[in-house]
MDTraj code that builds the backbone (N, CA, C; nanometers):
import mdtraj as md
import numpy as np

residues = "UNK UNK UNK UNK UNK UNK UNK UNK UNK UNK UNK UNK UNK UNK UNK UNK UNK UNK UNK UNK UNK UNK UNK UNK UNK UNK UNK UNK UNK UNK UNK UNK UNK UNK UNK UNK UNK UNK UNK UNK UNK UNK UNK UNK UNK UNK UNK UNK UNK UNK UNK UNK UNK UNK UNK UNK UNK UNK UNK UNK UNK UNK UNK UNK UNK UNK UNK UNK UNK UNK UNK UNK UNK UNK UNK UNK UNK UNK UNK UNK UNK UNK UNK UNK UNK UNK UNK UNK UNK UNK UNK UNK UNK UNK UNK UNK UNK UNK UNK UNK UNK UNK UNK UNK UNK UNK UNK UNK UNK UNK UNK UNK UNK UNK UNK UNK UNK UNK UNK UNK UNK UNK UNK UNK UNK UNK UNK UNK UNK UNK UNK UNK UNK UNK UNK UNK UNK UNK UNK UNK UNK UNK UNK UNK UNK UNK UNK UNK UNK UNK UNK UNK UNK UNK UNK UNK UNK UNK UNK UNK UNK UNK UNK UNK UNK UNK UNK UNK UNK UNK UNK UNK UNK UNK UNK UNK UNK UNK UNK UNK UNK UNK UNK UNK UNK".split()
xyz = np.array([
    [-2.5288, 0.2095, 1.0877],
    [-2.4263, 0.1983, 0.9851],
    [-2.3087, 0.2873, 1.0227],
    [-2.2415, 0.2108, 1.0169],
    [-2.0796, 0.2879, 1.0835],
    [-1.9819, 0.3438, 0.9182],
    [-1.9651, 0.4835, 0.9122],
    [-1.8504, 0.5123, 0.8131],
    [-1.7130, 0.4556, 0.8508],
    [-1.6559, 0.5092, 0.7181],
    [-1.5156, 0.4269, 0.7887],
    [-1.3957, 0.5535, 0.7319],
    [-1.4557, 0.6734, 0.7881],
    [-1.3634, 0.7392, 0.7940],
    [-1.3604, 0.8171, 0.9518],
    [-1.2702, 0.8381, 1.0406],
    [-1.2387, 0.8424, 1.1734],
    [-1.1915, 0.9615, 1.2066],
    [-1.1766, 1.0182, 1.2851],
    [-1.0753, 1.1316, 1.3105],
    [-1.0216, 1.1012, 1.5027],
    [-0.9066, 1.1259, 1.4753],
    [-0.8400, 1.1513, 1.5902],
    [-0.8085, 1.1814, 1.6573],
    [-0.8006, 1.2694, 1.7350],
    [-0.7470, 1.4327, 1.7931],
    [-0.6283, 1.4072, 1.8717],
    [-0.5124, 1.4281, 1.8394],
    [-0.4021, 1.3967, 1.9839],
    [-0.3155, 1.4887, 2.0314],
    [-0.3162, 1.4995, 2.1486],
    [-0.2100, 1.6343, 2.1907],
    [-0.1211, 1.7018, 2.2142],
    [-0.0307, 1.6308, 2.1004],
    [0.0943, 1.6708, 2.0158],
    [0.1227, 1.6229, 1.8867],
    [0.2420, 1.7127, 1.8259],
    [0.2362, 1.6401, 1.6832],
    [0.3297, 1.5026, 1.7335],
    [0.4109, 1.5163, 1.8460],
    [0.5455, 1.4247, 1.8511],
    [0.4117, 1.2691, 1.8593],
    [0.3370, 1.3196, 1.9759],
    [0.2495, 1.1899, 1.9917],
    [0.1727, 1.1153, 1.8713],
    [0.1372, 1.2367, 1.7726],
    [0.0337, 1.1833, 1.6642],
    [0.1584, 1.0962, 1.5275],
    [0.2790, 1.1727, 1.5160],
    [0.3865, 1.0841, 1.4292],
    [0.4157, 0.9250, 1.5051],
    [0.4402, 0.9145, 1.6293],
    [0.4444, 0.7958, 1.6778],
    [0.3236, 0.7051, 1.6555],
    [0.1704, 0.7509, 1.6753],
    [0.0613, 0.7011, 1.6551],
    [0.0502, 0.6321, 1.5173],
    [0.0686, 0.7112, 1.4100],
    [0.0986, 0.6979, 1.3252],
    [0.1997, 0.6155, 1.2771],
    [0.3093, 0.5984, 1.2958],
    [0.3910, 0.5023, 1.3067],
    [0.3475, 0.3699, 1.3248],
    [0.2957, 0.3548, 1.4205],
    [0.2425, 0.2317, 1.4917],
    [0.1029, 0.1249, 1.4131],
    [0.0333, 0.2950, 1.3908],
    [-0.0242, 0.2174, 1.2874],
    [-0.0193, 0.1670, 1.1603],
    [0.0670, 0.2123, 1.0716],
    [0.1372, 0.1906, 0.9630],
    [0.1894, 0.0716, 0.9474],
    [0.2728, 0.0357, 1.1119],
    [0.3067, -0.0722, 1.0828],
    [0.2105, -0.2066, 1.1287],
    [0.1189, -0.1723, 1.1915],
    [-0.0184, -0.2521, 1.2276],
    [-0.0357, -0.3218, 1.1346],
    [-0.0492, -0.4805, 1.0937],
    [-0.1116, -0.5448, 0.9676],
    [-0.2799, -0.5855, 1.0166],
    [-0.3453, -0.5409, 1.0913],
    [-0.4449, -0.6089, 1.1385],
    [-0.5529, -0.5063, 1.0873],
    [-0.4904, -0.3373, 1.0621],
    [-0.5912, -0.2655, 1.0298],
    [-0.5717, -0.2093, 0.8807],
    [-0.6340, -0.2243, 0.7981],
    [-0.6186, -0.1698, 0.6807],
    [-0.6615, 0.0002, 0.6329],
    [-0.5721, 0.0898, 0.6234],
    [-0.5952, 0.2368, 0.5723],
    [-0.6009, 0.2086, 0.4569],
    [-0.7369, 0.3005, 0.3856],
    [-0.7093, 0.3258, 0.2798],
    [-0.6312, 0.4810, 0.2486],
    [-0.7150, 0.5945, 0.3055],
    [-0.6396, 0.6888, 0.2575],
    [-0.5967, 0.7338, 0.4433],
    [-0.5290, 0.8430, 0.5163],
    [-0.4503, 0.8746, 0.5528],
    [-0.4627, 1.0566, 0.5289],
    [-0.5179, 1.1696, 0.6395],
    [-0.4432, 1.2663, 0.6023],
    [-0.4158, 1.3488, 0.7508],
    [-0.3180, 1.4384, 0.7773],
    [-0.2889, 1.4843, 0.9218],
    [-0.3299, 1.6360, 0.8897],
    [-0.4326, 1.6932, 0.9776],
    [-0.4728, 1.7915, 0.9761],
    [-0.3962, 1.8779, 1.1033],
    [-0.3368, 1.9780, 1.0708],
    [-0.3220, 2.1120, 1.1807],
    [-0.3198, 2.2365, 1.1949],
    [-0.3493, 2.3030, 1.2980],
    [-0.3982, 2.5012, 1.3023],
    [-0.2475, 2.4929, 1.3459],
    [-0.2127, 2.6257, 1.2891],
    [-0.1024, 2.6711, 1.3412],
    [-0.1056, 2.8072, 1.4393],
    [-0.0525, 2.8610, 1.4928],
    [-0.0610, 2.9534, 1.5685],
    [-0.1494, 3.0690, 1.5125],
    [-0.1322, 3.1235, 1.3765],
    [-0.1553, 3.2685, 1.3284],
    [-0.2898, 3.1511, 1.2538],
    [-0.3352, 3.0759, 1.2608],
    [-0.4796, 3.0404, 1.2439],
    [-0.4795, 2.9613, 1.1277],
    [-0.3620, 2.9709, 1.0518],
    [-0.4005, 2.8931, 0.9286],
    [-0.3508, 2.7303, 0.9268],
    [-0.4276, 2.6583, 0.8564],
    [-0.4476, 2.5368, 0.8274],
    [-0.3095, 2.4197, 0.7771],
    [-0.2968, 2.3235, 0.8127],
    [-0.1852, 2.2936, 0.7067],
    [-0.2664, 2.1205, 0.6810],
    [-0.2388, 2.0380, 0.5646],
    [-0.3049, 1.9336, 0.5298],
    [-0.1924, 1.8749, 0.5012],
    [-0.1849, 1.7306, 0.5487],
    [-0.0785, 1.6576, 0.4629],
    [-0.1375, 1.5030, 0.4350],
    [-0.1317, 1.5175, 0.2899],
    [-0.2516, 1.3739, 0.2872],
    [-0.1701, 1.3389, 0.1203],
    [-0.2374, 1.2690, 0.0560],
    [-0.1826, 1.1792, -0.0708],
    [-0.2496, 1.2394, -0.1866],
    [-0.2809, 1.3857, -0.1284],
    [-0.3667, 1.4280, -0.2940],
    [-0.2996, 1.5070, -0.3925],
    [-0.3056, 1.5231, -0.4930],
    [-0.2323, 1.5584, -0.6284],
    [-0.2398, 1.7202, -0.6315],
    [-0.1926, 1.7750, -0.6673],
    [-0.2179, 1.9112, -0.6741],
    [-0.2316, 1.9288, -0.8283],
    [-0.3068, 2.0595, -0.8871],
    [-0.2799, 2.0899, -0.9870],
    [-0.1655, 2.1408, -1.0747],
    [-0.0638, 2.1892, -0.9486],
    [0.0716, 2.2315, -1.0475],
    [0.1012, 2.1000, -1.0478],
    [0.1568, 2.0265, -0.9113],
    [0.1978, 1.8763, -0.9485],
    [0.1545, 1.8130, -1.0688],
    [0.0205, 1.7691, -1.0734],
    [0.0041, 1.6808, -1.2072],
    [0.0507, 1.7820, -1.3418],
    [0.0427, 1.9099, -1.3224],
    [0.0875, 2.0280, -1.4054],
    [0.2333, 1.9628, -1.4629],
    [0.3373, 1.9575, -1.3633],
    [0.4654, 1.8985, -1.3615],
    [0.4887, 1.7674, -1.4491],
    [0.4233, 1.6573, -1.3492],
    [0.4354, 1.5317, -1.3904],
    [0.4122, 1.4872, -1.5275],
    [0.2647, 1.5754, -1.5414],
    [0.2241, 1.5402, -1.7056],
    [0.3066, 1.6069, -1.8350],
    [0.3747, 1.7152, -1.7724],
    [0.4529, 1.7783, -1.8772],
    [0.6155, 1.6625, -1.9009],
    [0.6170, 1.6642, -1.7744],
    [0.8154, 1.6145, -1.7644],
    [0.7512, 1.4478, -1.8825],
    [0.6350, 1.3694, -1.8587],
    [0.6215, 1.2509, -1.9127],
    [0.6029, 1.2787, -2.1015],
    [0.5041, 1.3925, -2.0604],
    [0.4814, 1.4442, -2.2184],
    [0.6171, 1.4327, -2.3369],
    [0.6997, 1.5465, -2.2762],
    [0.8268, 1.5628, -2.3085],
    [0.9083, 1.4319, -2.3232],
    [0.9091, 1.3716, -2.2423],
    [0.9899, 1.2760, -2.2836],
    [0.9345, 1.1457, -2.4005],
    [0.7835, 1.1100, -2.3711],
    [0.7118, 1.0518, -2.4693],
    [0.7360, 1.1141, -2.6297],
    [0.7243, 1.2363, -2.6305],
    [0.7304, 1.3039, -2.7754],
    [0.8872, 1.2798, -2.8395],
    [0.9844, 1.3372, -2.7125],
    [1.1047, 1.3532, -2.7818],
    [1.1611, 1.1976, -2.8306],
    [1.1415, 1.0788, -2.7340],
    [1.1244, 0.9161, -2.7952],
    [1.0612, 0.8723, -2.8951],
    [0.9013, 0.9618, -2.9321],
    [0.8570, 0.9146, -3.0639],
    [0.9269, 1.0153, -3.1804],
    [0.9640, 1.1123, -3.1378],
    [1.0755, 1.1790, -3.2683],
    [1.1749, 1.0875, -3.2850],
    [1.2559, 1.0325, -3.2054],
    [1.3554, 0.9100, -3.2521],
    [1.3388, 0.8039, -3.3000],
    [1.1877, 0.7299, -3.2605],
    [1.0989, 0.6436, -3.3616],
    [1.1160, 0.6740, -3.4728],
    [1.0256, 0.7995, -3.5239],
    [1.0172, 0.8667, -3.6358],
    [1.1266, 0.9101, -3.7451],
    [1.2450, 0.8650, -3.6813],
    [1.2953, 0.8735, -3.8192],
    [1.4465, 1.0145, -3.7845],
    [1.4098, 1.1250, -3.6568],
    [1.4700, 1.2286, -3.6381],
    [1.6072, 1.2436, -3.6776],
    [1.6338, 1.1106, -3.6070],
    [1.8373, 1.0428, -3.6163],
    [1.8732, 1.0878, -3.7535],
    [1.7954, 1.0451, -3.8615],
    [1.8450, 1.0573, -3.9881],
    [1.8422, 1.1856, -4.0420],
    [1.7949, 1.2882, -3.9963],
    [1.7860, 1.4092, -4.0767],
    [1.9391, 1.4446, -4.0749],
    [1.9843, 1.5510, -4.1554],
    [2.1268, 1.6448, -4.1603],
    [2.1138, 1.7575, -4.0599],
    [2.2988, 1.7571, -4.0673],
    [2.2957, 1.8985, -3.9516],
    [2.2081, 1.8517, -3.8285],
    [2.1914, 1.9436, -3.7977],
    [2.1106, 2.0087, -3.6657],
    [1.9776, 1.9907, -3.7054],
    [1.9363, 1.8914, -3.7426],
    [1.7780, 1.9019, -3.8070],
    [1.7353, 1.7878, -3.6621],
    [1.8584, 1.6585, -3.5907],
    [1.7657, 1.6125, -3.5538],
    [1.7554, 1.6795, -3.3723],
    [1.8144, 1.7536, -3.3439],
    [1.8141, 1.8390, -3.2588],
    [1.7062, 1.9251, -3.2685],
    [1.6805, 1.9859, -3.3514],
    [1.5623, 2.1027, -3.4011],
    [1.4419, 1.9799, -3.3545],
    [1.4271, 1.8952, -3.4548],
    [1.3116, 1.7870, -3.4449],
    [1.2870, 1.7584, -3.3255],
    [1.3861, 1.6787, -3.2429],
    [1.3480, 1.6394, -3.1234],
    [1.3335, 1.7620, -2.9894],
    [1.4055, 1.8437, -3.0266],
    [1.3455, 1.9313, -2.9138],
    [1.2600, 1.9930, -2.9335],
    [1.1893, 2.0301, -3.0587],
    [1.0627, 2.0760, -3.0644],
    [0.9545, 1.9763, -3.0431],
    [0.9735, 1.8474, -3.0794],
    [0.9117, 1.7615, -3.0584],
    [0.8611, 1.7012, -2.8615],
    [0.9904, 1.6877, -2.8138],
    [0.9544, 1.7356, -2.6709],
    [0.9154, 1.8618, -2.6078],
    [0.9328, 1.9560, -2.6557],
    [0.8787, 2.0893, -2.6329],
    [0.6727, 2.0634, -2.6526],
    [0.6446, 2.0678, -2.7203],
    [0.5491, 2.0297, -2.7820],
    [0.5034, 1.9078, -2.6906],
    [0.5505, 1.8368, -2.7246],
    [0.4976, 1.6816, -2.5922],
    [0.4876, 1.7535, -2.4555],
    [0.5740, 1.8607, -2.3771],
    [0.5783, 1.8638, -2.2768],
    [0.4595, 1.9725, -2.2073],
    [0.4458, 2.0964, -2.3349],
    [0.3026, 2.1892, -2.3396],
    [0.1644, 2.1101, -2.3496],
    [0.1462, 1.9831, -2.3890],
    [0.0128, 1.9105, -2.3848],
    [0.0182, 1.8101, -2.2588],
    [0.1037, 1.7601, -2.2636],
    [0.1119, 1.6512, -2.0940],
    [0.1015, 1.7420, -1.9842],
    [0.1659, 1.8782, -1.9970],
    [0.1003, 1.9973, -1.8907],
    [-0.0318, 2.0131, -1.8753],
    [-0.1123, 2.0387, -1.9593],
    [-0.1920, 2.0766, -1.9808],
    [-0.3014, 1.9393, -1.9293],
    [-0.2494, 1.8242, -2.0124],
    [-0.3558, 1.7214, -1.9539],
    [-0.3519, 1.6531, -1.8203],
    [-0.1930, 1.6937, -1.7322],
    [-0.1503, 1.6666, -1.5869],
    [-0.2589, 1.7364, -1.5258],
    [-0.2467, 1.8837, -1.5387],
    [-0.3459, 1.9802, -1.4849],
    [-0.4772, 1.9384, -1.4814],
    [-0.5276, 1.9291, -1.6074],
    [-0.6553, 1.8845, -1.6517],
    [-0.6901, 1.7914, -1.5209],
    [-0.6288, 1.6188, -1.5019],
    [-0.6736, 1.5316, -1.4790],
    [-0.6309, 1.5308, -1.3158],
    [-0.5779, 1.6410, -1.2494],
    [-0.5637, 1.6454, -1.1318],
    [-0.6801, 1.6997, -1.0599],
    [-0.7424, 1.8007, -1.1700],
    [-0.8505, 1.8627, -1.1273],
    [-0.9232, 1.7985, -1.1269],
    [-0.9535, 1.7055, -1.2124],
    [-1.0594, 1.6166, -1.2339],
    [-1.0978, 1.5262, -1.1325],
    [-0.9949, 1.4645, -1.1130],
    [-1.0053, 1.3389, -1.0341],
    [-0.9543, 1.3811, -0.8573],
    [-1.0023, 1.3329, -0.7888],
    [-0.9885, 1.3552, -0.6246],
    [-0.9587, 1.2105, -0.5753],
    [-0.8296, 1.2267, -0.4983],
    [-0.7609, 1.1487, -0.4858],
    [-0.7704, 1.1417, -0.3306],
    [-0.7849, 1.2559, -0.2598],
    [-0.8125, 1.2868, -0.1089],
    [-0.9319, 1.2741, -0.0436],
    [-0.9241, 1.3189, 0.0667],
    [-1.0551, 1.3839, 0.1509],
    [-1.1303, 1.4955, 0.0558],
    [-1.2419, 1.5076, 0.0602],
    [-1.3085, 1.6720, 0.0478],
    [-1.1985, 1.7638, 0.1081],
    [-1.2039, 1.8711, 0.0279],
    [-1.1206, 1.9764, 0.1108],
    [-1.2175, 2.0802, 0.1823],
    [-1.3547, 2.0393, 0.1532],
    [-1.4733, 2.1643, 0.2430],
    [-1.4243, 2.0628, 0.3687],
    [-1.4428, 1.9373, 0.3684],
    [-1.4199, 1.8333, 0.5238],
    [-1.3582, 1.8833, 0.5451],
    [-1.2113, 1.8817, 0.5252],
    [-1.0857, 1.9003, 0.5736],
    [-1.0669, 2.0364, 0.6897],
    [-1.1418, 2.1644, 0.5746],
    [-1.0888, 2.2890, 0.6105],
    [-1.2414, 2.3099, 0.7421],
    [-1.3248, 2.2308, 0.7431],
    [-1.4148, 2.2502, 0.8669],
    [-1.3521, 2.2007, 0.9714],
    [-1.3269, 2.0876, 0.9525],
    [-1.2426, 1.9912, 1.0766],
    [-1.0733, 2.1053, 1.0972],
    [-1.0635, 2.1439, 1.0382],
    [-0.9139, 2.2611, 1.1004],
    [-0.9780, 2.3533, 1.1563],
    [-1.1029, 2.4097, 1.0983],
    [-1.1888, 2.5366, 1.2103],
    [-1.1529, 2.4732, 1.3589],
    [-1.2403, 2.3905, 1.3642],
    [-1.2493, 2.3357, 1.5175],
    [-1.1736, 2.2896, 1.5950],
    [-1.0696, 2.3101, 1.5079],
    [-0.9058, 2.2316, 1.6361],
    [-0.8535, 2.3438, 1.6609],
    [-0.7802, 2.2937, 1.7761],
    [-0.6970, 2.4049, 1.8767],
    [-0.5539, 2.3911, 1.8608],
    [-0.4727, 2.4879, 1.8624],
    [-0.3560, 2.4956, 1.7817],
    [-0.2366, 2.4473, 1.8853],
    [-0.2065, 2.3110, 1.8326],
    [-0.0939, 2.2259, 1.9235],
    [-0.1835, 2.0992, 1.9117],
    [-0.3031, 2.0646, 1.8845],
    [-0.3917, 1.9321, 1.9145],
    [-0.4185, 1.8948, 1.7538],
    [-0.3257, 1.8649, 1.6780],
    [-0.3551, 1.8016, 1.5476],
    [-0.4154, 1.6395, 1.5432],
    [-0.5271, 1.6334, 1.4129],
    [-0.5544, 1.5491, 1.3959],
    [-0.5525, 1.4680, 1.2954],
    [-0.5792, 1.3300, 1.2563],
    [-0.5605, 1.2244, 1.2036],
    [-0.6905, 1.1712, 1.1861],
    [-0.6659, 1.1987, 1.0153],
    [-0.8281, 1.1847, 0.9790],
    [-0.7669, 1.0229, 0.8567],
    [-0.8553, 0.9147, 0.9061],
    [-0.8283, 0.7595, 0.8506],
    [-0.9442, 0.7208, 0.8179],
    [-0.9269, 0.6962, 0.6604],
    [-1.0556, 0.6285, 0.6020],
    [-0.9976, 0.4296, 0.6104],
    [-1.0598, 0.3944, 0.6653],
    [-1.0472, 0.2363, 0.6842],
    [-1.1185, 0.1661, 0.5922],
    [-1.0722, 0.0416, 0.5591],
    [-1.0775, -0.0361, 0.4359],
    [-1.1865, -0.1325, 0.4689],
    [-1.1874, -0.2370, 0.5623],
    [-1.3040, -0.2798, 0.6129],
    [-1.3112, -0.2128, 0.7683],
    [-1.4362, -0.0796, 0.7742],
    [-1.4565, 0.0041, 0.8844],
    [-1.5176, -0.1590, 1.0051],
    [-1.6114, -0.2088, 0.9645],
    [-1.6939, -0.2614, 1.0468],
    [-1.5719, -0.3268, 1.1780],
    [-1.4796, -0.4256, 1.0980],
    [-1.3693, -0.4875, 1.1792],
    [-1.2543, -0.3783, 1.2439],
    [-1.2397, -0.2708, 1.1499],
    [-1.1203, -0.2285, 1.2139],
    [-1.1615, -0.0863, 1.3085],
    [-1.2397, -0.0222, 1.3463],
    [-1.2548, 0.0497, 1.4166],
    [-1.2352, -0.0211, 1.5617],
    [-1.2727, -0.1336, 1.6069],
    [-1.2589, -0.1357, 1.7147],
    [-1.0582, -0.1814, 1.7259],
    [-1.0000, -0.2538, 1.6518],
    [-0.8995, -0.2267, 1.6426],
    [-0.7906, -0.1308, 1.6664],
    [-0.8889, 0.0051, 1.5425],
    [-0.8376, 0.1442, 1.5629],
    [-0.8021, 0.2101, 1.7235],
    [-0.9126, 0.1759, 1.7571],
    [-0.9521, 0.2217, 1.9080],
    [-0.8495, 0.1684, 2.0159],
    [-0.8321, 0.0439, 2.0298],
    [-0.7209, -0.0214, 2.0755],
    [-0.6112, -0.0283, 2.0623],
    [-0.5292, 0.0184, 1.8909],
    [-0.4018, 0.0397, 1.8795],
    [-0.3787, 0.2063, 1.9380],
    [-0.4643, 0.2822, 1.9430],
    [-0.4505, 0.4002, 2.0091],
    [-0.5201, 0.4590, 2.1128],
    [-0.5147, 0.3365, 2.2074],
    [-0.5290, 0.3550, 2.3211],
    [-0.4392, 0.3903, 2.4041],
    [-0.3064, 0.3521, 2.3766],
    [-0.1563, 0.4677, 2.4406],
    [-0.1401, 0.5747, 2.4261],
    [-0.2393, 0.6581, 2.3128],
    [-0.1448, 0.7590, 2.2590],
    [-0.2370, 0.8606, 2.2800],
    [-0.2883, 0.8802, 2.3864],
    [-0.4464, 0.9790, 2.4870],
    [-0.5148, 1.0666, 2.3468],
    [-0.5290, 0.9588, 2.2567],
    [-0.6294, 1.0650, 2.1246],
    [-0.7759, 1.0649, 2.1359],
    [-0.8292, 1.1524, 2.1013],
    [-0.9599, 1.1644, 2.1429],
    [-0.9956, 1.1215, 2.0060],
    [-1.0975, 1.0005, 1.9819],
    [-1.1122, 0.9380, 1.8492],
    [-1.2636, 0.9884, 1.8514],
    [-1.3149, 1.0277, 1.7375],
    [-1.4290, 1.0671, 1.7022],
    [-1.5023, 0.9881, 1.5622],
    [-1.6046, 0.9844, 1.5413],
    [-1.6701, 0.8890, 1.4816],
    [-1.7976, 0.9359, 1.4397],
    [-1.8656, 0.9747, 1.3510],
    [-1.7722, 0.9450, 1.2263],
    [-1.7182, 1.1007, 1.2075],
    [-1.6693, 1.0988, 1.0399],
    [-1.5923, 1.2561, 1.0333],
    [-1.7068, 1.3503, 1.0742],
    [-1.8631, 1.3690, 1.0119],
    [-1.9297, 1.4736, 1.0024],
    [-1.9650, 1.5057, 1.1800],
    [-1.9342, 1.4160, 1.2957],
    [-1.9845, 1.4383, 1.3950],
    [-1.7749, 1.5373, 1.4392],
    [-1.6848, 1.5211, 1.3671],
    [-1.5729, 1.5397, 1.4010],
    [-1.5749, 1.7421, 1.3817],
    [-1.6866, 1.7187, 1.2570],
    [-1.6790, 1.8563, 1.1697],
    [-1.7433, 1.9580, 1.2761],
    [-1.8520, 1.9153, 1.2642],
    [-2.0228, 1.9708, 1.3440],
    [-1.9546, 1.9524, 1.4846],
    [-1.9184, 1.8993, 1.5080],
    [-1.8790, 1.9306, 1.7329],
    [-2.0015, 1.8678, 1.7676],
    [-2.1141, 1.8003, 1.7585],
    [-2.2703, 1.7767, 1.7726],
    [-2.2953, 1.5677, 1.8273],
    [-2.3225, 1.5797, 1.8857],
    [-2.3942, 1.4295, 1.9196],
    [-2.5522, 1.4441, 1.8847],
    [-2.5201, 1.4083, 1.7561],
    [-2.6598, 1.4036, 1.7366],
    [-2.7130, 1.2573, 1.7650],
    [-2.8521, 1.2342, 1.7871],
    [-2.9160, 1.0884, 1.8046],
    [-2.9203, 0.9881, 1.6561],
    [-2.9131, 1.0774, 1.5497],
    [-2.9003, 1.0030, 1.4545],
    [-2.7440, 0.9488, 1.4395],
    [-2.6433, 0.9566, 1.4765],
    [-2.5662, 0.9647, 1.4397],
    [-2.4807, 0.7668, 1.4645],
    [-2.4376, 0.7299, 1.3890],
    [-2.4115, 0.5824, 1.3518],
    [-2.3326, 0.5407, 1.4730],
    [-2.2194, 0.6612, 1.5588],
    [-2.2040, 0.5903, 1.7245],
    [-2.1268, 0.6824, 1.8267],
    [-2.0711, 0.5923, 1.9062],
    [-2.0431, 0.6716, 1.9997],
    [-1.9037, 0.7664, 1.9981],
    [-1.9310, 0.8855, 2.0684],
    [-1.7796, 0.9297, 2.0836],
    [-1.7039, 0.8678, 2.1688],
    [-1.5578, 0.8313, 2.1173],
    [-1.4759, 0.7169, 2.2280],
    [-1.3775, 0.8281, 2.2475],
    [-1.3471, 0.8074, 2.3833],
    [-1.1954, 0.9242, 2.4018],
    [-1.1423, 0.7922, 2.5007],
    [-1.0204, 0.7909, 2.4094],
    [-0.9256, 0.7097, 2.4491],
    [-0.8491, 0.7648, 2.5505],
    [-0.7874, 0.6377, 2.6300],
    [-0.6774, 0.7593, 2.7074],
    [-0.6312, 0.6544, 2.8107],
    [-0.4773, 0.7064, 2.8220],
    [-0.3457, 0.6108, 2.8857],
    [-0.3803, 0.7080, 3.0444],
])
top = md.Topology()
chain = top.add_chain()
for i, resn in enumerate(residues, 1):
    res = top.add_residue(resn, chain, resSeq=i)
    for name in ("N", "CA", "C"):
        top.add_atom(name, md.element.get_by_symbol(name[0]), res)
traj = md.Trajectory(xyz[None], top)
């Protein structure tokens, strides 16, 4: 049984953005998720993938909050008050909308995982060498498109590994669902 999440290894970033490129525009292989792992010199990690952060949804859920509340104060009737009442109304009213959509942005960013594992992630950055970033691709139907995978980046000298946990571990184990392929121009 083959996973259908991959990792890549290539030995530059210029090479792995072109790789990337190429495959993006590939219609033959379907990504589902997408994230580029790299060490930087002084050792630390950098991730760039499609996952939510907690201030982000922090953000998002507040700016939507706010504006949901301060629209149902104008539903409600706000327009008509005197003076400065509907100013008072509606900005407390988005004020208020924007402290609970914070709160439930946060909430539901935490909640929900939109990415890779980040224990995966931050094992697979242990083991890379700093200048050799990789390209970790969960594929949509693995069975068809790995060998695909393999072939659209066969120009771009990446060392493709299979599956992630053999990418993590450094290990050929006998159990393991297949082979290591190292591509190369």
């Amino acid at each position: 049984m083959t996973t259908g999440i991959i990792v890549a290894i290539f030995p530059s970033r210029k090479i792995l953005l072109r790789a990337l490129d190429h495959l993006t525009n590939s219609e033959s292989i379907l990504i589902n998720r997408a994230a580029i792992v790299a060490k930087a010199a002084t050792g630390e990690f950098v991730v760039l993938d499609d996952d939510m952060s907690p201030s982000e949804g922090s953000v998002a859920g507040g700016a939507l909050g706010a504006a949901m509340a301060a629209l149902g104060m104008v539903q409600l009737g706000a327009l008509l008050l005197p003076g400065v009442g509907p100013v008072i109304a509606i900005g407390a009213g988005a004020l208020v909308g924007g402290l609970v959509g914070s709160v439930t942005g946060r909430f539901a960013a935490n909640l929900l995982d939109f990415g890779f594992k980040t224990e995966q992630i931050q094992a697979l950055s242990k083991r890379l060498e700093t200048g050799r970033p990789a390209l970790v691709v969960e594929l949509s139907q693995p069975e068809s498109a790995i060998d695909k995978l393999r072939q659209a980046l066969q120009g771009y000298n990446a060392e493709i590994i299979e599956p992630l946990h053999r990418a993590i571990t450094g290990g050929d184990n006998a159990e393991d669902s297949g082979p290591s392929t190292h591509g190369g121009a």
